[in-house]
C-alpha positions in Angstrom: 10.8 4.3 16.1 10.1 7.1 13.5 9.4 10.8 13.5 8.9 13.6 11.6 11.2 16.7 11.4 10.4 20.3 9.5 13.7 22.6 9.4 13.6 25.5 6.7 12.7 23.6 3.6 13.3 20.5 4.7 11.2 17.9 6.0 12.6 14.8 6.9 10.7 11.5 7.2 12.5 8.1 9.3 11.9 4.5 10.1 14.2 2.9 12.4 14.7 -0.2 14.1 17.4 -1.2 17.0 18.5 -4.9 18.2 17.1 -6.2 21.3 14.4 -4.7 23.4 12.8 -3.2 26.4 14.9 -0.4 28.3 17.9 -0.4 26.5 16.1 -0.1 23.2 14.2 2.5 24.3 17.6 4.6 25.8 19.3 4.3 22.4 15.8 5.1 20.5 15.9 8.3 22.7 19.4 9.3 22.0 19.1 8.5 18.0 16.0 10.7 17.6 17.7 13.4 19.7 20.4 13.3 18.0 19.1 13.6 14.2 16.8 16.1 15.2 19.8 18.0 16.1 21.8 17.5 13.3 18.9 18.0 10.7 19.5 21.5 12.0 23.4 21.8 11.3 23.4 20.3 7.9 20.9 19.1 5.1 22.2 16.2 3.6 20.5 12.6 5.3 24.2 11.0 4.3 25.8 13.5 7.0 22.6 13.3 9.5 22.8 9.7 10.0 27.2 9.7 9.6 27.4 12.5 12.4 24.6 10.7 14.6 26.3 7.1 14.7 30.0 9.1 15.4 28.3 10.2 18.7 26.3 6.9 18.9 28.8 4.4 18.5 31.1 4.9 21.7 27.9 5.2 23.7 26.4 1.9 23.2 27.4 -1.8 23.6 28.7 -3.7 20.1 25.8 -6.0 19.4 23.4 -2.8 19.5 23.1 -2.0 15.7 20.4 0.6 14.4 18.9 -0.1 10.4 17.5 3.4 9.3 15.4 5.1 6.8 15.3 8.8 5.7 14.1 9.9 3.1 14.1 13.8 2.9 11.7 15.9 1.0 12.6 19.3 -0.1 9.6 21.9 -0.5 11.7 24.6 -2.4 12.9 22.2 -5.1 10.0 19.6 -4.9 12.6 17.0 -4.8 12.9 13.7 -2.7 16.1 12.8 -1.5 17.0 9.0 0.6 19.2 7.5 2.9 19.1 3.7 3.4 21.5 2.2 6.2 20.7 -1.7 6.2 16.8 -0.8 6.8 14.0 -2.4 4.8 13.4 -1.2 1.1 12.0 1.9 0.3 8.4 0.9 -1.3 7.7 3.5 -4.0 4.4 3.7 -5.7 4.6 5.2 -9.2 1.2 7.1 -10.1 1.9 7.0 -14.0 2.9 3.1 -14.2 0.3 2.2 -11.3 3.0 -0.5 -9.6 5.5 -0.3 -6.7 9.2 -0.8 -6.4 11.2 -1.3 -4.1 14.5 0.4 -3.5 17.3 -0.3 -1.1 21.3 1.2 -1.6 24.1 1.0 0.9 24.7 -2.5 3.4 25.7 -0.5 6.4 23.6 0.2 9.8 24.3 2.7 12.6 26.6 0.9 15.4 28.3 -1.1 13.1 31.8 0.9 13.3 32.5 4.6 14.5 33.2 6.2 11.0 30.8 5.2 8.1 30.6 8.6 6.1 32.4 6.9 3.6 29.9 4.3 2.6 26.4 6.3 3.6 25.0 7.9 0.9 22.0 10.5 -0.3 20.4 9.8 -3.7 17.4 11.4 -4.9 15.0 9.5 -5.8 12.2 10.2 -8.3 8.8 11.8 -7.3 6.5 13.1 -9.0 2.8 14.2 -8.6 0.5 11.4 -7.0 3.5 9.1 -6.2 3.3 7.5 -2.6 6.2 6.9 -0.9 5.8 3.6 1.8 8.1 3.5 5.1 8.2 -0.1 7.8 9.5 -2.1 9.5 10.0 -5.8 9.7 7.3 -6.4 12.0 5.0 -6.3 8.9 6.7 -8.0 6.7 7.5 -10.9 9.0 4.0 -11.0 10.6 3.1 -14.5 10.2 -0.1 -16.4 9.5 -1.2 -17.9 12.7 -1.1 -17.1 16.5 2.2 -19.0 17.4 5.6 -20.8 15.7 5.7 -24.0 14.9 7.2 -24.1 11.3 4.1 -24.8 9.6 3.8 -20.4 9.3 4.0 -17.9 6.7 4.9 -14.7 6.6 3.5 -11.2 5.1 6.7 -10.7 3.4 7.3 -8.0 0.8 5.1 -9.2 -2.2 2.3 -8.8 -0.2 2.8 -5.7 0.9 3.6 -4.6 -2.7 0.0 -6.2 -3.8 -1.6 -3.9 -0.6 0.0 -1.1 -2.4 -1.2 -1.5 -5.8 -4.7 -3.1 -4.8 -5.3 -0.2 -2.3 -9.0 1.4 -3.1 -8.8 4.8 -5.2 -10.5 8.1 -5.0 -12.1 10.1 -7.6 -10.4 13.5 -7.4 -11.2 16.4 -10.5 -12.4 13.3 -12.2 -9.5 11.1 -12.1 -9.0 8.2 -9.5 -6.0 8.4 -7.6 -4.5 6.4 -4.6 -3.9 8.4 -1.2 -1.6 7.7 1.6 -4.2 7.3 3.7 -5.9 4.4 1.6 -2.5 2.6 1.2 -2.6 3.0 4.7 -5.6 1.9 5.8 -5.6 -1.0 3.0 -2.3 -2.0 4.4 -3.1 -2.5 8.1 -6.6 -4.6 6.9 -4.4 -7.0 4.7 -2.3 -7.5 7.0 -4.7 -8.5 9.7 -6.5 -10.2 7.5 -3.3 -12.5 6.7 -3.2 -12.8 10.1 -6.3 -14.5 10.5 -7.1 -11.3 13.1 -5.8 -13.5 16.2 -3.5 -10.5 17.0 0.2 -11.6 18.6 3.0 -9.2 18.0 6.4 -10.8 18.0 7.8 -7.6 16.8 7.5 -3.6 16.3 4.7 -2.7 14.0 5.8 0.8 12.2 3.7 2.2 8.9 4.2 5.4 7.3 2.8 6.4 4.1 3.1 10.0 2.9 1.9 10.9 -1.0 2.9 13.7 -3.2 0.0 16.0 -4.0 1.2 19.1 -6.0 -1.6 20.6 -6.7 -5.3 19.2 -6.2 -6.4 20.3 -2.7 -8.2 17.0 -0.6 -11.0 18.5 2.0 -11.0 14.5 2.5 -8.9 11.9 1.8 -10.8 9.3 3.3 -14.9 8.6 3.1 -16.9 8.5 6.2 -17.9 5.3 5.1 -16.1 2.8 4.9 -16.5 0.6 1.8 -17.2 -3.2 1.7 -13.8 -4.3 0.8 -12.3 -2.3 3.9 -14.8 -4.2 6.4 -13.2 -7.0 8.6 -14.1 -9.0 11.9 -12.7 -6.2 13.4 -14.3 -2.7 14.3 -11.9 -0.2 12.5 -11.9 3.9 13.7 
């Protein structure tokens, strides 16, 4: 699951992922995302978000249900970028200046895992600055594998190659200078990944993408050509 929240000068941005599937899955994704919106709207901080939302959660739902999160959260006012990690995949951060991607990860503890864990959630800021892109999934990119079924002859996508989608991701020419979009490290993301893929499309697992950039100044009338360049064409028909 993810979603986007806007309260006051907030906006908050999260990727989360829960164990097992179908119905139940979807109960507890309804109740999380109720339940952060919520809180978003009683306090700032993503530490106390996600500590308030698993001390409501955590009664509520059987032991083996655990919940790895996401959050980062973006203040307007300050123009800073704050993130909460609980046990989720990393945080890919594309640095504008240096033209590579890291990846970041903090604290080892998901939601469900025990009823209090304010004491080991934490909000660092990480930080952004002006062109910077900011990368959000889940495993089922990462462990997309090469072929239509398992047989331990597979690979998987795993993070290197999402870092090289990152930094190979087409640029844009914008006042003069090329610079990289969300919406190309999007786009350039779901190709190589189908590519890898060989385009015979089984999905053992939730696919979730979200790519937001920092632009603090330059205004885009569009981020993203009518036509589509040569690199971006596959045995697919892409919209």
């Amino acid at each position: 699951s993810y979603d986007i929240i806007k309260w006051n000068d907030n906006d908050y941005i999260y990727v989360w992922d829960a164990t097992g599937h179908w119905v139940a899955a979807w109960f507890v994704m309804m109740m999380v995302n109720s339940l952060i919106s919520w809180f978003s709207k009683v306090t700032k901080s993503g530490s106390q978000i996600l500590s308030m939302t698993n001390e409501i959660l955590k009664p509520r739902v059987k032991s083996n249900i655990l919940m790895s999160l996401l959050l980062i959260r973006w203040n307007e006012l300050e123009k800073r970028l704050f993130m909460t990690w609980a046990w989720h995949e990393y945080l890919m951060l594309y640095k504008a200046n240096q033209k590579k991607c890291f990846k970041i990860k903090s604290w080892w503890i998901a939601l469900g895992m025990t009823k209090d864990i304010s004491k080991v959630l934490k909000e660092q800021e990480i930080k952004f600055e002006n062109w910077d892109i900011a990368v959000l999934y889940s495993d089922g990119i990462t462990e997309a594998i090469n072929q239509n079924h398992k047989d331990w002859n597979e690979s998987m996508f795993w993070e290197d190659r999402l870092i090289k989608s990152i930094e190979n991701s087409p640029e844009m020419i914008i006042n003069w200078v090329h610079k990289k979009t969300a919406r190309w490290v999007f786009n350039n993301i779901t190709i190589e990944l189908s590519k890898f893929m060989w385009y015979k499309y089984r999905q053992y697992d939730d696919i979730t993408l979200v790519v937001a950039h920092y632009n603090n100044w330059e205004i885009i009338e569009n981020d993203f050509a009518e036509i589509i360049p040569e690199e971006f064409i596959s045995e697919r028909n892409w919209n």
